[in-house]
C-alpha positions as CSV (number, residue, x, y, z in Angstrom):
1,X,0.0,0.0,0.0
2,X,1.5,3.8,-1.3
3,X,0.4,7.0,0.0
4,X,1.6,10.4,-1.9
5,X,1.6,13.8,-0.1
6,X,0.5,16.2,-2.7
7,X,2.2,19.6,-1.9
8,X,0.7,22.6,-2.2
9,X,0.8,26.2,-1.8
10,X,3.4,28.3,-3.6
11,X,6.8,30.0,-2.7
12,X,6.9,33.3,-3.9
13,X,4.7,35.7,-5.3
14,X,3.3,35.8,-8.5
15,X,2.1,38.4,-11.1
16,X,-1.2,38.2,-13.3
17,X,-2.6,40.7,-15.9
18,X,-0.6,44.1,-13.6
19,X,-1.5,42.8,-10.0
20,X,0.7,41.0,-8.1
21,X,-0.8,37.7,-5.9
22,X,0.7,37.1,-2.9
23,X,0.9,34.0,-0.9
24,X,-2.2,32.8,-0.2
25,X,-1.7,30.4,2.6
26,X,1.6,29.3,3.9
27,X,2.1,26.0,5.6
28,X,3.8,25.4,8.9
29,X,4.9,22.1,9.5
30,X,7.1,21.4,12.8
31,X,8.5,18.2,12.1
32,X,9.6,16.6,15.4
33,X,13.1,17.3,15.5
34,X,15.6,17.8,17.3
35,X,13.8,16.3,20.2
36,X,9.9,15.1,21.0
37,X,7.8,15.9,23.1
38,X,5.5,13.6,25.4
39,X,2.4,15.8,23.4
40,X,2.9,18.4,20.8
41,X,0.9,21.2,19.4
42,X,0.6,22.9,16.2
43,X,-1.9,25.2,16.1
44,X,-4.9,24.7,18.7
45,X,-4.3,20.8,17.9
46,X,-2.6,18.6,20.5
47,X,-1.0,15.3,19.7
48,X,-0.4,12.4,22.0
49,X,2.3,10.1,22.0
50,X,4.5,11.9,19.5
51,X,6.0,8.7,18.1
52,X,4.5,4.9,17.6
53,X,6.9,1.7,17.7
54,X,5.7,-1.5,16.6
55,X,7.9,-4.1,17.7
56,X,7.3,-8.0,19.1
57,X,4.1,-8.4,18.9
58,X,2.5,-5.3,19.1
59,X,0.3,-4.7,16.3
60,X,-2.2,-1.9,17.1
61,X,-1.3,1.3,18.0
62,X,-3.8,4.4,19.1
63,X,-2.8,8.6,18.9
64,X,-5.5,11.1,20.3
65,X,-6.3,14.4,19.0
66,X,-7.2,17.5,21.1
67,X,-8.5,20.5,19.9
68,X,-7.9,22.9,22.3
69,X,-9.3,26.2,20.0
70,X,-12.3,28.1,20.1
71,X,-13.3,27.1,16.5
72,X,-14.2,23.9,14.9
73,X,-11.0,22.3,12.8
74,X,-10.6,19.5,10.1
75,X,-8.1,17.6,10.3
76,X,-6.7,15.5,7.1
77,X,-4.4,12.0,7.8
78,X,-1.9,10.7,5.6
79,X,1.6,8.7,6.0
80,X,4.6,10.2,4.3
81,X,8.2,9.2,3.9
82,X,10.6,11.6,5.5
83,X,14.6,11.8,5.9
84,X,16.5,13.0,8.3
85,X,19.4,15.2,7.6
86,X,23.2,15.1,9.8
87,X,21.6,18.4,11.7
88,X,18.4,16.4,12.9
89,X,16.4,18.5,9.8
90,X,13.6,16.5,7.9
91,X,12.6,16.6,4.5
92,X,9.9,15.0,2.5
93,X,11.0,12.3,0.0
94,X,9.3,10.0,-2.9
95,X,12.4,7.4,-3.3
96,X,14.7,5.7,-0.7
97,X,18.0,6.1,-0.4
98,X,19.9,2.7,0.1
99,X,19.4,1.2,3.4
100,X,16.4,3.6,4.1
101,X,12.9,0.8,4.0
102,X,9.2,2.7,4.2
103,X,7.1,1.5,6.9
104,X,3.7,3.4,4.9
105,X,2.9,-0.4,3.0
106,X,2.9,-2.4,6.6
107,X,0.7,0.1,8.1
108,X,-3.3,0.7,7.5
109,X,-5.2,3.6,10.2
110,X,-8.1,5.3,10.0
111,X,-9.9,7.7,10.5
112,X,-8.4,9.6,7.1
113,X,-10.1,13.0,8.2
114,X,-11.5,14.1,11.3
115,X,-13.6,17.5,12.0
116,X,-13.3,18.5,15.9
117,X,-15.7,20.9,17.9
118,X,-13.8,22.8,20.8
119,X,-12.7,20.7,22.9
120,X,-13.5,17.6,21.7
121,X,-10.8,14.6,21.1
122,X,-10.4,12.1,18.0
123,X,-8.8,8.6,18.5
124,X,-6.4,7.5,15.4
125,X,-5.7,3.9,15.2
126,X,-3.6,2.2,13.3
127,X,-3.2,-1.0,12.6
128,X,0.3,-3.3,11.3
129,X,0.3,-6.0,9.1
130,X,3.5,-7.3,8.2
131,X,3.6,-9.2,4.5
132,X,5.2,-12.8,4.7
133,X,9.1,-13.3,3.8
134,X,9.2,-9.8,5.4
135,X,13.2,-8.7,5.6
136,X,14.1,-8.1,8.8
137,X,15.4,-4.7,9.6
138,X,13.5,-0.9,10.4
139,X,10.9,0.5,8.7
140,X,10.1,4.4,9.0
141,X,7.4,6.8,7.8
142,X,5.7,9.9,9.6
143,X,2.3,10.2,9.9
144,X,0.7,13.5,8.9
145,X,-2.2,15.1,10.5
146,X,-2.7,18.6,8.1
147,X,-5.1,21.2,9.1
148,X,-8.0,22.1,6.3
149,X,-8.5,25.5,5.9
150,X,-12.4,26.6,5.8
151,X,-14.0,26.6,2.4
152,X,-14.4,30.3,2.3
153,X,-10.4,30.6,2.3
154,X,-9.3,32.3,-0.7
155,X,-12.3,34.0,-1.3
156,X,-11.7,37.0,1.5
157,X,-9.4,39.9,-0.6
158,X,-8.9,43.2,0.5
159,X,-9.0,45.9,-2.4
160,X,-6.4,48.4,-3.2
161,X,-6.7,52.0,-2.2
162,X,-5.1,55.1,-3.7
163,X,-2.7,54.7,-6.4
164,X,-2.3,51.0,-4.9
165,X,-2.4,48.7,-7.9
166,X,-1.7,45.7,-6.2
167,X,-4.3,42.9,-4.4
168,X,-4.0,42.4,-0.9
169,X,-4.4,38.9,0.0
170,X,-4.8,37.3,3.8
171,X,-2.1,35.4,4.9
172,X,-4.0,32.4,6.6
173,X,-1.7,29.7,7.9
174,X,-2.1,26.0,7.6
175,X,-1.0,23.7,10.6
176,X,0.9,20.3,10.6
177,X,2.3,17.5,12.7
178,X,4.2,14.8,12.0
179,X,4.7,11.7,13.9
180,X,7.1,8.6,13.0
181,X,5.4,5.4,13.0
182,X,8.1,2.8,13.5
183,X,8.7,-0.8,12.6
184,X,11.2,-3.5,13.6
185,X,11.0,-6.7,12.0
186,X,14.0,-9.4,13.1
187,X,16.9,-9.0,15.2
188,X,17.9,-5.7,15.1
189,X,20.7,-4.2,17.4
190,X,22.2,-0.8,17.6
191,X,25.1,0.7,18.8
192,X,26.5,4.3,19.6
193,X,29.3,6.4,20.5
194,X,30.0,10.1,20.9
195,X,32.8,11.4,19.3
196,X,34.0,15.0,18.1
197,X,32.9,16.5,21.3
198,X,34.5,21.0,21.4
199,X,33.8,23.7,22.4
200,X,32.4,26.5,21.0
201,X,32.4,30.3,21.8
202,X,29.2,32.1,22.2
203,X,26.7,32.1,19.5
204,X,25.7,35.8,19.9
205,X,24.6,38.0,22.6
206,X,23.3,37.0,25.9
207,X,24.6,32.8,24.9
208,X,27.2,31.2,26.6
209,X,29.4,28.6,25.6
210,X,28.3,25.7,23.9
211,X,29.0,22.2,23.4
212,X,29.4,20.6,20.0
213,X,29.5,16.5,19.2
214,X,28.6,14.0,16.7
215,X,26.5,11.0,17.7
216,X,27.8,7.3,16.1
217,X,25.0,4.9,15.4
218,X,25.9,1.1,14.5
219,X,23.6,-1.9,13.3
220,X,20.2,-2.1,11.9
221,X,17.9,0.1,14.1
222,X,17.6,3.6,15.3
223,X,18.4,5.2,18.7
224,X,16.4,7.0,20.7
225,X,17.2,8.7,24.0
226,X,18.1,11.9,26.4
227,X,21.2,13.7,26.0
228,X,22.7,15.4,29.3
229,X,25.9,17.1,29.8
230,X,27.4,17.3,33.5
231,X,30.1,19.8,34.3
232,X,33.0,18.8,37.0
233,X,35.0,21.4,38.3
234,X,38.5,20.9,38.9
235,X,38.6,16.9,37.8
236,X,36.1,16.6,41.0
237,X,32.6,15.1,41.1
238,X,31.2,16.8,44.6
239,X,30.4,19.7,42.6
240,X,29.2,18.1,39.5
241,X,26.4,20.3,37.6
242,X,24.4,19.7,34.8
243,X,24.6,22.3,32.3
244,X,22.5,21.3,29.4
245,X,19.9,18.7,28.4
246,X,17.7,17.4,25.2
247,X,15.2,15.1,25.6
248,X,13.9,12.5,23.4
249,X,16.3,12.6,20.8
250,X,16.6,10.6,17.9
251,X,19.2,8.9,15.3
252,X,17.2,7.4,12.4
253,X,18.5,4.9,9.9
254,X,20.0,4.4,7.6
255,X,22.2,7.5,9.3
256,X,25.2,6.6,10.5
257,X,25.9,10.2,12.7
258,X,24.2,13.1,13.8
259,X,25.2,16.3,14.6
260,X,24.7,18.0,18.0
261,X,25.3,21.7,19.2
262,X,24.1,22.4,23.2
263,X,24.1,25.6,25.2
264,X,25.6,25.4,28.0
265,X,23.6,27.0,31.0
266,X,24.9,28.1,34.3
267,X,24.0,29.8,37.5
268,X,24.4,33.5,38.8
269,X,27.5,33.6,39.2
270,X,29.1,30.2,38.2
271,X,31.1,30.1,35.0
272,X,33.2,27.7,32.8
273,X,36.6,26.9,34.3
274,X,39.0,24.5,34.2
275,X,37.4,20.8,35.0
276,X,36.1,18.9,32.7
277,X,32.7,18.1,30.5
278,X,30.4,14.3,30.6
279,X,27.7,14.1,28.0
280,X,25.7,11.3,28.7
281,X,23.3,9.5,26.3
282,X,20.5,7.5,27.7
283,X,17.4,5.3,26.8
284,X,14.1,7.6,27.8
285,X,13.4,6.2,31.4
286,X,10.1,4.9,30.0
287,X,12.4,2.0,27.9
288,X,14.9,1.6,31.0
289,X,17.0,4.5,30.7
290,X,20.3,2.3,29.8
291,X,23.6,4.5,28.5
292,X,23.8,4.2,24.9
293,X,26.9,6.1,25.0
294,X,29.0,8.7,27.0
295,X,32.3,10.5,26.3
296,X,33.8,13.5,27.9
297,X,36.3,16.9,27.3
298,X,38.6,18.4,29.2
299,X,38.1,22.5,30.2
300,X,41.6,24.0,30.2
């Protein structure tokens, strides 16, 4: 089973017949990255869990929908393929890359569209069904829950005054969240390490220092997991601080790193000497919260 995300919208502005059309409606899509959230919101519409894993022998998952607005919304559902870039970035794709496998044929949901009042929630359930002589390995794609704009969008132009020749169109936003629906097939294993690790001078005003790294992943499944970054004064742990955190953080296959830059945050009057810096990658503590990988820096 295929799905296609049509894309729509335009990127600049165009001009017909001596008037110039601007954008109409320009699409906002947050694509969960670089970490997720327990819920997530784009828009008035709340999303909860933020990521589905199949794996064993789970084969139903459920996400609810929230609208927290004043104003009814409709909601359209599809599955897309999505890659991730070395930054954590995502970007919508049609073919895979090699070692990148689609998890949009193995998985059937439904509703498709969904209209909420104020306040009112949606169940969206999905459903996997894995093909026989299945390769084992991880399979990946996002699902997509796209607001609809209101049927009277397009139709609401202000008209020029003066010498103004030009037509005034609304700029009406249209909201987007996207979710990765995973699946693991086999015996997969995955391995990390955190290499690269320096420091960087401050970004602009009002930033500290900040901490820079690349994250290894090995084998045939992703990682996922919370990053944190302990300071230790002088070589010694009594005084150990943490100075930056990222939650729910993810390295997708088929990439083999990922880039990482932290701010480093201190108390009133506690700044970066000489000790030394632990980053610290963990499973979420819902999955055990095992170290994936740690490596550390010294602070001259």
């Amino acid at each position: 089973m295929g799905f296609r995300h049509r894309r729509g919208g335009c990127d600049s502005a165009h001009r017909c017949g001596g008037f110039t059309l601007l954008l109409l409606i320009a699409t906002v899509l947050p694509w969960v990255a670089p970490s997720e959230a327990r819920s997530q919101g784009a828009g008035d519409l709340m999303v909860a869990p933020t990521r589905i894993v199949f794996e064993g022998r789970t084969r139903t998952a459920q996400i609810s929908l929230l609208n927290r607005g004043s104003a009814a919304a409709t909601y359209r559902i599809s599955l897309i393929n999505m890659r991730m870039a070395e930054d954590g970035g995502f970007k919508e794709i049609d073919e895979p890359a090699p070692g990148e496998q689609f998890a949009d044929r193995l998985i059937r949901y439904a509703p498709r569209q969904v209209v909420l009042a104020p306040g009112d929630s949606q169940a969206v359930r999905l459903l996997l069904r894995k093909p026989r002589g299945l390769e084992p390995g991880e399979y990946r794609s996002h699902l997509l829950l796209r607001a609809i704009p209101s049927q009277n969008i397009g139709k609401s132009v202000e008209e020029p005054s003066g010498d103004d020749t030009g037509i005034r169109v609304r700029l009406i936003p249209i909201y987007g969240v996207t979710i990765p629906v995973i699946v693991r097939h086999g015996d997969l294993t995955a391995k990390v390490s955190l290499t690269d690790l320096a420091l960087a001078p401050a970004g602009g005003q009002g930033e500290g220092d900040r901490l820079s790294f690349r994250i290894n992943r090995g084998g045939n499944r992703s990682v996922f997991g919370d990053l944190t970054v302990t300071y230790f004064p002088n070589g010694g742990k009594a005084d150990e601080l943490v100075v930056a955190q990222v939650t729910r953080l993810a390295v997708y296959t088929p990439n083999a790193s990922r880039t990482v830059m932290m701010p480093l945050r201190f108390p009133d009057g506690v700044t970066l000497g000489r000790g030394r810096l632990h980053v610290a990658f963990r499973e979420i503590p819902k999955n055990g919260g095992a170290l994936l990988g740690e490596a550390e820096i010294g602070v001259p």
